[in-house]
C-alpha positions in Angstrom: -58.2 -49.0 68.5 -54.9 -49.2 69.5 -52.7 -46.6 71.6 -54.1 -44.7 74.1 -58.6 -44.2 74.6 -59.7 -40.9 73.4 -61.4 -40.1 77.1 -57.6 -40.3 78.8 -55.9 -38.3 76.2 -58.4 -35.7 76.9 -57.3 -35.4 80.8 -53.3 -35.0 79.1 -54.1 -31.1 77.5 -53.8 -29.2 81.0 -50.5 -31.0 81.5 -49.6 -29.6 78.1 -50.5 -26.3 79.0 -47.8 -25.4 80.9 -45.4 -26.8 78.2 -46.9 -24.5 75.3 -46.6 -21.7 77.1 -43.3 -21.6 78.0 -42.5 -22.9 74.4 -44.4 -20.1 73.1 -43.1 -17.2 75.4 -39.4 -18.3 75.4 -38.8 -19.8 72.1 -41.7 -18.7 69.5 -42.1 -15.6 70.7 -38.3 -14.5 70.6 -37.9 -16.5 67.1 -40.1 -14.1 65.6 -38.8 -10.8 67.1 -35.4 -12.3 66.2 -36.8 -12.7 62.3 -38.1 -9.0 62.6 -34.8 -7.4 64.1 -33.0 -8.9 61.2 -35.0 -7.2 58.3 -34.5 -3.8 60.3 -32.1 -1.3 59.3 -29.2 -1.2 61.8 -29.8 2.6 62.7 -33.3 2.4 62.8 -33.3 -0.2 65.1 -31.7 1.5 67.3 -33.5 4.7 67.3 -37.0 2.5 67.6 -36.6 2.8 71.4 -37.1 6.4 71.4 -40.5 5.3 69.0 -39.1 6.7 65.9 -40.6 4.8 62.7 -38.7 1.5 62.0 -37.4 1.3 58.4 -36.9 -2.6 56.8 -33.6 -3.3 54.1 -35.8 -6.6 53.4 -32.4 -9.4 53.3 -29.7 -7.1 53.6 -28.1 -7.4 56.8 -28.0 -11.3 55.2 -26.4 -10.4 52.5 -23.9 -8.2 54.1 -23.5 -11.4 56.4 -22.4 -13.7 54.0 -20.3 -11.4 52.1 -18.7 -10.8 55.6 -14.9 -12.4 55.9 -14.6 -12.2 59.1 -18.3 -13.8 60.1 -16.6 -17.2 57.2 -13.2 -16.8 59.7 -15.7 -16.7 63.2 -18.1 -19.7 61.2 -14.3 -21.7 60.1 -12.8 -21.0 63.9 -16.1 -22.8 65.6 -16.2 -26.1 62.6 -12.6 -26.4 64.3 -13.4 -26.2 67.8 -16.4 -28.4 67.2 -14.1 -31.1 65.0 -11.3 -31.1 67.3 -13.2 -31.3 70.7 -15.5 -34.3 69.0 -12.1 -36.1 68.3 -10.5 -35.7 71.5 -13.2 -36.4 73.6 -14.7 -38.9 72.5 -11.8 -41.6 72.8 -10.7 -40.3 75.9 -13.9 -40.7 77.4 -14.8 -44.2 75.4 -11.3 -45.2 77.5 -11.9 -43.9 80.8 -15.4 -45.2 80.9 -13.6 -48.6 80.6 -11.1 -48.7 82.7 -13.9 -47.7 85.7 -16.1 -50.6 84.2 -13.7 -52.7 85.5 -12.9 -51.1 88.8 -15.2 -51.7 92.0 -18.7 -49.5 92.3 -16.9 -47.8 94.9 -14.0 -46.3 93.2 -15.9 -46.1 90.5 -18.4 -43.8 91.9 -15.2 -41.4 93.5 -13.5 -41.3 90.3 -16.5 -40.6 88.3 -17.8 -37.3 90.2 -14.1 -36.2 90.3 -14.1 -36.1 86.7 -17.6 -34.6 86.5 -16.2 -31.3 88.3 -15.4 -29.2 85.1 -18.8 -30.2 83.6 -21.0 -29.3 86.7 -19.2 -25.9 87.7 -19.9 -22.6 86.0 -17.9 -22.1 82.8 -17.0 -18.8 83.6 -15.1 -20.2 87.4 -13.8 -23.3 85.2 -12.6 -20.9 82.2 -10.6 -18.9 84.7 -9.2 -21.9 86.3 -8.1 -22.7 82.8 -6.4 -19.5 82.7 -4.0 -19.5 85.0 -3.3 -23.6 84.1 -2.4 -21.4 80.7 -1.4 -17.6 82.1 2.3 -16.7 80.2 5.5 -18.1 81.7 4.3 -18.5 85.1 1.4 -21.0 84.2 1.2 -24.9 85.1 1.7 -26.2 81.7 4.7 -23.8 80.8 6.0 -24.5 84.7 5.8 -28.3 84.8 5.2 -29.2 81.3 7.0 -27.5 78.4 10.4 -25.8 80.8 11.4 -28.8 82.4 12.3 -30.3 78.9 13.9 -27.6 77.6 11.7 -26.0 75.6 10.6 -22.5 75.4 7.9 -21.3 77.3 4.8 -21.4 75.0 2.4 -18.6 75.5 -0.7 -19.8 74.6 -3.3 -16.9 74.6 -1.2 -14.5 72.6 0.4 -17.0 69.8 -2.3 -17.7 66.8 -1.2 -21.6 66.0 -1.6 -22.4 70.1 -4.9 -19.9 70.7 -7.8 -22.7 69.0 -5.5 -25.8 71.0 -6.4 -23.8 74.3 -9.9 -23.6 73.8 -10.1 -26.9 72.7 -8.1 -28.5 75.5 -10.5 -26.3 77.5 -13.5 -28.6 76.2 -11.7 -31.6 76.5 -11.1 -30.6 80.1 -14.7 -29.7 80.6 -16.7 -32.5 78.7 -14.7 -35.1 79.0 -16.1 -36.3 82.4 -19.4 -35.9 81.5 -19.0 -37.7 78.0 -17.7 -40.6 80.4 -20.3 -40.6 82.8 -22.9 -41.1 80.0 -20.4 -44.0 78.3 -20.2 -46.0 81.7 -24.1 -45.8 81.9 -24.4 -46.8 78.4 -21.6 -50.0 79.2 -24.0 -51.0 82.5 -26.9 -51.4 80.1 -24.7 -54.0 77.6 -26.9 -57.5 78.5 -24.8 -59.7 81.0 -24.8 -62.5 78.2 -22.5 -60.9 75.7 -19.9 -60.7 78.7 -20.5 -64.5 79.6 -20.6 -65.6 76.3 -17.0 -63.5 75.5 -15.2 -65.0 78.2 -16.5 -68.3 77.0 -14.9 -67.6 73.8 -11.9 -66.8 75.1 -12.5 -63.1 73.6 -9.7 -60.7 73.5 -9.7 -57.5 74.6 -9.7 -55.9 71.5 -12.1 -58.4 70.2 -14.5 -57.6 73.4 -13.7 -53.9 72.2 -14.8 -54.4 68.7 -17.6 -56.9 68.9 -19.4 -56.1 72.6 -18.2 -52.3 73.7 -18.1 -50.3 70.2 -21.9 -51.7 68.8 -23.3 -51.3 72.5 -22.7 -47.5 72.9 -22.6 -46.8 69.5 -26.1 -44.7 69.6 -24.7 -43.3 72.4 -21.7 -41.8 71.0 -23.8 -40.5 68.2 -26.3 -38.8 70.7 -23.1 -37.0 72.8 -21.7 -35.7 69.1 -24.9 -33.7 68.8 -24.9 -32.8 71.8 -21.4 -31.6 71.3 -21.8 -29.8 68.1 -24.6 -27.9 69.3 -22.8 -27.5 72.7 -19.6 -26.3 70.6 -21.3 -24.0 68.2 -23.0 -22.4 71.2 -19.8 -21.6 72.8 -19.0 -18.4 74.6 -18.6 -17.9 78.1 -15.2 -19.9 77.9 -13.6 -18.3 74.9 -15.0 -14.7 76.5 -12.8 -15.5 79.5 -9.9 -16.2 77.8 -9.7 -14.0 75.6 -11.8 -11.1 76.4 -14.5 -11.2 73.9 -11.8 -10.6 71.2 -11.0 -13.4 69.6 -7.6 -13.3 70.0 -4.6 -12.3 67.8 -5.3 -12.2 64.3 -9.0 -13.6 65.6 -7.7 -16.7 65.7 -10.0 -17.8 68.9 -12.9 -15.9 67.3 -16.1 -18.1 67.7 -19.4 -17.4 66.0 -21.2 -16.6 69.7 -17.8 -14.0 70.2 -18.4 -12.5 66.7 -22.2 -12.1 67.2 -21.4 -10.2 70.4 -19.1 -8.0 69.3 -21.2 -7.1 66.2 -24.4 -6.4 69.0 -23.3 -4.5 71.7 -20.5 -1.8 72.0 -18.9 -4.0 74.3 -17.5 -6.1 71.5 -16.7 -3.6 68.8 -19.1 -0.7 68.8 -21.1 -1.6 66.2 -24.0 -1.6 68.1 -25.8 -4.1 65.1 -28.7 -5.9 66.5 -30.3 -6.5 62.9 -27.1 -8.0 61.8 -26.0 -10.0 64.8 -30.0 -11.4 64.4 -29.2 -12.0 60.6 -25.5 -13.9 61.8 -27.9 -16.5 64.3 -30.8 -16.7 61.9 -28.1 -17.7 59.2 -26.3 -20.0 61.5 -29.5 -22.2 62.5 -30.4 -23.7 59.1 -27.0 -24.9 59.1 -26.5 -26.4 62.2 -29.7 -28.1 62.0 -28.7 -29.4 58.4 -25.9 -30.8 59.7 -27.6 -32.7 62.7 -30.2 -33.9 60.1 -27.8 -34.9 57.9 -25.8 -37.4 60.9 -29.5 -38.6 61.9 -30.5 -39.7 58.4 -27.0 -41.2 57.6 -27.1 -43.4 60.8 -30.6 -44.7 59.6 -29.2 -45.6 56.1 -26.4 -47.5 57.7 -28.8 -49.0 59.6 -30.5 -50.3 56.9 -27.7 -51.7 55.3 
């Protein structure tokens, strides 16, 4: 029998146990009263805290979801952010993780937890920080950037076509070190060989790019695009900052995390709509996890090509 004997498998449960649970209470558990709060009517749900009876509309806090326009301009805004933050970062971070390849292990180490500072601090201190790089006239980029050559100042939290840049340079900022670290980690685990046998070959550095860097952290770069897309669609604590949970003018910075608040709690809007800020994430899910399904199985198709 291969694998594992039956008697040691036995002594793995109670290590399990503790896994379960936590599974259960914070993830099974929450799934289901998420599924129930969704098939509520908005009112009722509401009043169920002072133990009136709880009346069900079955799917039509769904439907009134889909037919929402502004849920398809939250769901369009957050595709954007997720698109444009894969496509900056990363390059960026495929670049930067070789130039420190080729730099001592002490440099190396410096610059590498330098660039790891937006990713390890709280979103909400590095989303402020952001601000003021952005804040009006008087901000960094307008001061040093965009004045100096002439141009009028830009201001990027109140104009539409500059509001989804920001929060996209605001991920670039964030993830970019972090996207690196992983890429140098994946470039230390290339076998020694392929190096040797390049400069044997008198390889380019274009060639070395193409034949030795891009296939050896090609899983790699497939694993941190999941991670951004769920990262992305999960987004909220940054955009909240900048814009104050309001997406913005003509809700041009509204994410799908923004939209869900605003429809929950009177903070956002009023609405006070549990059941239909349930039915937005419930609605969400399927989609997201189509789409990561749909990467996974077209990597193994190329794979098999």
């Amino acid at each position: 029998m291969n694998g594992m004997p039956n008697q040691s498998i036995r002594y793995l449960y109670p290590l399990l146990g503790p896994f379960i649970f936590f599974w259960i209470m914070f993830w099974l558990l929450p799934l289901g009263f998420g599924i129930n709060l969704s098939l509520q009517d908005p009112s009722s749900g509401i009043t169920n805290i002072a133990g009136e009876k709880v009346q069900y509309v079955g799917f039509e806090n769904f439907t009134r979801t889909i037919s929402d326009p502004k849920f398809h301009k939250a769901l369009g805004n957050t595709m954007w952010y997720v698109v444009g933050s894969i496509l900056f970062i990363l390059p960026i971070a495929f670049f930067l993780s070789l130039a420190l390849f080729e730099l001592s292990r002490f440099l190396r180490g410096i610059i590498a937890f330098c660039l790891l500072i937006p990713g390890l601090a709280l979103p909400g201190a590095m989303s402020k920080l952001f601000y003021l790089f952005f804040h009006g006239r008087e901000g960094a980029l307008n001061q040093y950037f965009v004045i100096p050559f002439g141009f009028d100042p830009i201001n990027w939290m109140m104009d539409p076509d500059f509001i989804m840049p920001s929060l996209v340079m605001q991920a670039v900022w964030r993830w970019t070190g972090v996207v690196t670290l992983f890429f140098l980690c994946g470039l230390e685990g290339i076998p020694r060989w392929q190096f040797e046998l390049a400069k044997l070959e008198g390889f380019t550095n274009f060639k070395k790019v193409r034949l030795i860097f891009l296939p050896g952290l090609r899983n790699l770069a497939l694993f941190v695009s999941v991670f951004l897309i769920v990262d992305g669609v999960a987004a909220f604590s940054g955009a909240y900052t900048l814009l104050g949970g309001s997406g913005g003018m003509l809700d041009s910075g509204l994410l799908l995390v923004t939209y869900v608040y605003q429809v929950a709690f009177p903070g956002g809007s009023g609405r006070f709509d549990l059941p239909g800020a349930a039915a937005m994430s419930l609605l969400v899910a399927p989609l997201i996890g189509g789409v990561l399904f749909t990467i996974l199985k077209t990597r193994t198709l190329l794979k098999k090509v």
